[in-house]
C-alpha positions in Angstrom: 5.6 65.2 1.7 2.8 63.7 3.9 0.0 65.0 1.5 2.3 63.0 -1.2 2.2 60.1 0.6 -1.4 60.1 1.4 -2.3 60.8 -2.3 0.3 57.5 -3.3 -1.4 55.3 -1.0 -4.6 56.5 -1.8 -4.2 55.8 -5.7 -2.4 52.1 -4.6 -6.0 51.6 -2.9 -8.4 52.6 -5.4 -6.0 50.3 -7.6 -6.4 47.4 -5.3 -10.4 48.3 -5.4 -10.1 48.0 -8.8 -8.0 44.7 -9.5 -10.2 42.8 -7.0 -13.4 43.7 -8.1 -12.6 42.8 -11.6 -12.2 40.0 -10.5 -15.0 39.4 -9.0 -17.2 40.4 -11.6 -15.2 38.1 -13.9 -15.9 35.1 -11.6 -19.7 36.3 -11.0 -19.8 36.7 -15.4 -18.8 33.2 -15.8 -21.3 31.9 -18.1 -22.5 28.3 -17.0 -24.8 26.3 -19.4 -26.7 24.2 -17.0 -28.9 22.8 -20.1 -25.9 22.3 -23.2 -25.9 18.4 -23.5 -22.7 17.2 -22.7 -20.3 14.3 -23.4 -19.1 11.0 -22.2 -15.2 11.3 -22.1 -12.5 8.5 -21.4 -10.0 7.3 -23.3 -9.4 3.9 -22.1 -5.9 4.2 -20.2 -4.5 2.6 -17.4 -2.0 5.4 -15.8 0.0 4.7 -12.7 2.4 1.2 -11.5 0.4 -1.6 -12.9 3.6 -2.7 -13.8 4.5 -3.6 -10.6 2.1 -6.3 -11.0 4.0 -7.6 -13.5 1.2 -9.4 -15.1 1.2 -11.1 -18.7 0.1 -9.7 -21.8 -3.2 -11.6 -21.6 -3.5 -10.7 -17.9 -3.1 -6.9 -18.9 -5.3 -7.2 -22.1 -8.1 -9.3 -19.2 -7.7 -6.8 -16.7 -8.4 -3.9 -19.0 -11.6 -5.3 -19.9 -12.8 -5.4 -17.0 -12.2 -2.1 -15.7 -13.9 -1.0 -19.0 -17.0 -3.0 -17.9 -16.9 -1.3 -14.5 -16.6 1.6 -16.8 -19.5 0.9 -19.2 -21.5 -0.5 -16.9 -21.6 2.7 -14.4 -21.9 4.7 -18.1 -25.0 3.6 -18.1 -26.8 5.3 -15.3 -28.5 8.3 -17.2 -26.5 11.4 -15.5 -23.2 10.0 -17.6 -25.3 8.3 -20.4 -27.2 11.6 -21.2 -25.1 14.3 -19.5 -26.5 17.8 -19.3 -24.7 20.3 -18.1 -21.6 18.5 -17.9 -18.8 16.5 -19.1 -18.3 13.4 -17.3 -14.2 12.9 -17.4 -13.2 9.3 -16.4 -9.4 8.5 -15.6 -8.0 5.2 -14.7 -4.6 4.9 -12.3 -3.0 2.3 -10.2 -1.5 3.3 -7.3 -0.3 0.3 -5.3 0.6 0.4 -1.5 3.1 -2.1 -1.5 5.4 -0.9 1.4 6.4 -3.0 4.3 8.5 -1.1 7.0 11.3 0.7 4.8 10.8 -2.0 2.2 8.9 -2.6 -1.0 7.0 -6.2 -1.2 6.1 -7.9 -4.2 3.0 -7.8 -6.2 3.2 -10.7 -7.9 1.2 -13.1 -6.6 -1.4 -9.8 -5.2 -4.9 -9.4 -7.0 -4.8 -6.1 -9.2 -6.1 -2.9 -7.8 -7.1 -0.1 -9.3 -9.2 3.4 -8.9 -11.6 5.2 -11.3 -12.2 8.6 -11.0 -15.1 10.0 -12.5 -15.2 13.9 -12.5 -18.4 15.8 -13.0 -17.0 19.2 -15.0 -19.8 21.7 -15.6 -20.1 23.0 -19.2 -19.1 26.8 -19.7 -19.0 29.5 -22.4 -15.1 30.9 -22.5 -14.8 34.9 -23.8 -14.6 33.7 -27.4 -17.5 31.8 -27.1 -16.1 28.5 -27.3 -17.8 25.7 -25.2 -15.3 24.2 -22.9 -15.2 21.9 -19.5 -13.9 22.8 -15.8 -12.4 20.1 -14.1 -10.6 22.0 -11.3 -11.4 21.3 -8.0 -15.2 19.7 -8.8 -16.7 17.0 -7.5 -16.0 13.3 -8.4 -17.3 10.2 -7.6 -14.2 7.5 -7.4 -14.6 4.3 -7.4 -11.9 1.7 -5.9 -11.6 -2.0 -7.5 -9.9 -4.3 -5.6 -8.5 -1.7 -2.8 -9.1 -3.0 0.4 -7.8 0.2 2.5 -11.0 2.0 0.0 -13.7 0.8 1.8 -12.7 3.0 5.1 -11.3 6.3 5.8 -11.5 6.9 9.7 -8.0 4.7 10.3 -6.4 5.3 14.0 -3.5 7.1 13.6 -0.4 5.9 14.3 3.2 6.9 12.7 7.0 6.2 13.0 7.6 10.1 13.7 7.5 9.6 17.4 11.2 8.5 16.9 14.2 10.1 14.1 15.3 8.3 12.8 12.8 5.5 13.5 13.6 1.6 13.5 11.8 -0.4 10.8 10.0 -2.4 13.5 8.0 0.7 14.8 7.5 1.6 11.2 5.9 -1.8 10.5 4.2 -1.7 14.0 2.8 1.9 13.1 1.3 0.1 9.8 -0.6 -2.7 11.4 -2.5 -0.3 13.8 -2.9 2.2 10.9 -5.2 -0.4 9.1 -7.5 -0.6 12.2 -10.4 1.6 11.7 -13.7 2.8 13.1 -16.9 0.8 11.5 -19.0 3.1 9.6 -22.8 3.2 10.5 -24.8 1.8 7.6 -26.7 4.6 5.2 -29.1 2.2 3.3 -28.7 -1.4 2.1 -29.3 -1.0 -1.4 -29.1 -5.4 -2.5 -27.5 -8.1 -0.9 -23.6 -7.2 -0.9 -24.0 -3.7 -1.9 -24.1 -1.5 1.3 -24.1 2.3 1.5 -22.2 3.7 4.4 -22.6 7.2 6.5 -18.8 7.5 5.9 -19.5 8.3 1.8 -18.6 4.8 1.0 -20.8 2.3 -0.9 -19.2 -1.2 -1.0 -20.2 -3.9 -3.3 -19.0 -7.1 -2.1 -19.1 -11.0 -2.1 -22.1 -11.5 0.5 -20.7 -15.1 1.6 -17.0 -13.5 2.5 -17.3 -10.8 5.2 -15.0 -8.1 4.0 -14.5 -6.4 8.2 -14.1 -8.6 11.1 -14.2 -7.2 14.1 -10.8 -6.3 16.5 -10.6 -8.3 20.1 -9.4 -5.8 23.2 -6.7 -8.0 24.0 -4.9 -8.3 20.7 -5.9 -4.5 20.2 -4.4 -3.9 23.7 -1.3 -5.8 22.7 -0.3 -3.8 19.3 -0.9 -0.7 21.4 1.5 -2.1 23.7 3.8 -3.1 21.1 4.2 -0.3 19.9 4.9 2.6 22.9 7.3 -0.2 23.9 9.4 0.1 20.7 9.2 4.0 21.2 9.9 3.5 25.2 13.2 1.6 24.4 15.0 5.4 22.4 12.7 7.7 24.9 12.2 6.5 28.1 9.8 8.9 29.1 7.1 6.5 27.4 7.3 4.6 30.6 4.5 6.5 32.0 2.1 5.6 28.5 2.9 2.0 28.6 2.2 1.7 32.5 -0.9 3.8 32.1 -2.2 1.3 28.9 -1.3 -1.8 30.5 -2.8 -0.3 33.9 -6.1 0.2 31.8 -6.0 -3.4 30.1 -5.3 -4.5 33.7 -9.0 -3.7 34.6 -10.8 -5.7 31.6 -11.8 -9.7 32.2 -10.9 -12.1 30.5 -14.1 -12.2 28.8 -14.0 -8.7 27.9 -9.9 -8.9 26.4 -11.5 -11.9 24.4 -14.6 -9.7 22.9 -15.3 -6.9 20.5 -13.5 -3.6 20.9 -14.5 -0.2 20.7 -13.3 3.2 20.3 -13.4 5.7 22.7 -12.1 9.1 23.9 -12.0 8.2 27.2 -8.5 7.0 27.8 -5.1 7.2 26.5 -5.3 3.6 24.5 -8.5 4.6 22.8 -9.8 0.7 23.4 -12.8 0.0 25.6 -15.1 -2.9 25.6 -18.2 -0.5 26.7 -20.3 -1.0 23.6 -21.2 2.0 21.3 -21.3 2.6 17.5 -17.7 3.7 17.1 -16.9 -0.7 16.9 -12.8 -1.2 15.9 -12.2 -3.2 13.1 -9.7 -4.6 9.6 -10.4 -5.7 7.0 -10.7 -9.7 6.5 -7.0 -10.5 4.6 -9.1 -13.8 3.9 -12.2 -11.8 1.8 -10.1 -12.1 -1.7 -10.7 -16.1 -3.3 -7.1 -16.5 -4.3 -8.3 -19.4 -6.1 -9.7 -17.3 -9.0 -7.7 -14.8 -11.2 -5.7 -11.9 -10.3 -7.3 -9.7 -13.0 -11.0 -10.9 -11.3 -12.8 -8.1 -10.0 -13.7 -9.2 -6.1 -14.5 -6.2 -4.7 -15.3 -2.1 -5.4 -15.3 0.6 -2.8 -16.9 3.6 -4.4 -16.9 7.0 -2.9 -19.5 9.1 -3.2 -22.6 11.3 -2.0 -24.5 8.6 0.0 -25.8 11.2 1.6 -27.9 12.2 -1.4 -30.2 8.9 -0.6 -31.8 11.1 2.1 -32.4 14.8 0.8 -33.0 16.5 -2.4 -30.7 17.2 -5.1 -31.1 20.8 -4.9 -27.5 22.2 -4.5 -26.4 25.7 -5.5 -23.7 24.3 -7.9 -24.4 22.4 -10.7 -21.4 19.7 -10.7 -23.2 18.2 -7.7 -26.6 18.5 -8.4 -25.4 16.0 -11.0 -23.4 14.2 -8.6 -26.8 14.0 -6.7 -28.7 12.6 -9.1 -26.2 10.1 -10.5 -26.1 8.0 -6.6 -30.1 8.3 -6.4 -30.2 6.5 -10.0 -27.2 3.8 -9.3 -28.2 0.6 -10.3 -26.9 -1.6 -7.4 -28.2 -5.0 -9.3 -25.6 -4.3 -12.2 -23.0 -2.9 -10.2 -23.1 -6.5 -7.7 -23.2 -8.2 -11.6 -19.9 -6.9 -12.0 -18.5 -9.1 -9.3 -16.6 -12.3 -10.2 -17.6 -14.5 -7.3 -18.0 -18.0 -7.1 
């Protein structure tokens, strides 16, 4: 019985053996072609809510136009004009955060955001030797128009979950910190009003308008406050955070509650007024000229490899060696051109 069982789970081994290394080999046989020209591939749609916008037939038809010149105009850098090795696959979707507390807001009167995804799918030959794309899970280069929450993604994090269920007010105060972020040190200035940031972010932007402005301690202190207060009133036990951040506030100036804050590990707020390069800002709800059209296009956020300014494009996998090479050839004067700016 024993030699039985040794013998079963022997042959369930040598099975397993076998099943994985098939496997393998059928992932190591994959057969890229790194040098079979590619093709440009998007099919002009809009996916998502852009009806929530609830524009006009001649806003939509506007609108679409100029997302195709974002398009066209980033089509033009030579990776996606003459792709080799890959398929560049664009998609288009609108994704709108338009929630206040437990409530939706309107977006009618709101400028029109959008993102554009460009995905860099390497070129392979399938068993039958048919040549076919792989979009799953490859890099892409996506590009944010008219999305101000885009041009960061190091946000302090703050949520309603301290409290079920949780009233709208420490939902809504849990938003306003959320859009508070850390300032990204700056990568390389490629023209005026087109930065590239550390954080994989390159922003093209009205140079007269600043898009950031900078957080004071004391109305940073005051949010914080806010909002273990709202928590304190169902759980008293926050007592003891609220005394310990206004006991920390209690030890700034006036002149430091009144200048620039920064982030810090330090303490239990997060806020200090020591200066380093982690400096606490929002974004400017004043950057967007509501005086020209909601379909305009004001401002793009695209994520990228801005760290590809500063080494080789020499990466083991072809999809962003591609990548690589398509940020070190971005035109920065055509992308500003795209802006609609007085």
């Amino acid at each position: 019985m024993i030699r039985n069982q040794k013998m079963i789970k022997l042959y369930f081994t040598i099975l397993l053996v076998t099943i994985v290394t098939s496997c393998l080999y059928a992932q190591n046989e994959t057969q890229w072609l790194p040098d079979q020209p590619g093709k440009w591939s998007y099919h002009h749609k809009i996916t998502g809510e852009i009806e929530k916008y609830k524009l006009s037939t001649a806003e939509l038809a506007e609108y679409r136009k100029n997302i195709d010149l974002v398009i066209e105009t980033l089509h033009q850098n030579p990776v996606l004009k003459n792709p080799v090795g890959i398929e560049p696959s664009v998609n288009v979707r609108v994704w709108p955060d338009d929630h206040e507390g437990y409530h939706q807001r309107s977006l009618t009167g709101d400028i029109v955001g959008s993102r554009i995804a460009i995905q860099f799918c390497p070129l392979f030959k399938d068993e039958n030797g048919n040549i076919r794309k792989h979009c799953m899970e490859v890099t892409s280069c996506d590009v944010h128009v008219n999305e101000p929450k885009a041009t960061s993604d190091k946000y302090l994090q703050y949520s309603a979950s301290e409290l079920n269920p949780a009233p709208e007010k420490l939902v809504i105060a849990a938003q306003n910190l959320s859009k508070i972020f850390v300032k990204p040190l700056v990568a390389k200035e490629l023209a005026e009003g087109v930065t590239a940031y550390q954080s994989g972010i390159i922003i093209i932007s009205n140079p007269k308008c600043p898009y950031w402005i900078p957080l004071k301690c004391g109305e940073l202190f005051d949010q914080i406050t806010e909002y273990f207060k709202i928590v304190q009133e169902k759980d008293n036990s926050y007592v003891y955070v609220v005394e310990a951040i206004e006991k920390e506030k209690g030890v700034f100036s006036t002149e430091q509650l009144n200048g620039p804050a920064y982030f810090t590990t330090g303490n239990i707020s997060g806020v200090t007024a020591v200066e380093n390069d982690s400096p606490l800002v929002r974004f400017n709800t004043e950057y967007f000229d509501k005086s020209l059209p909601r379909t305009s296009i004001q401002l793009i956020a695209v994520h990228t490899l801005t760290e590809s300014f500063d080494r080789n494009c020499d990466d083991t996998h072809l999809e962003y060696r591609r990548h690589c090479e398509f940020v070190k050839q971005l035109d920065a004067n055509a992308l500003k051109a795209l802006l609609n700016v007085k």
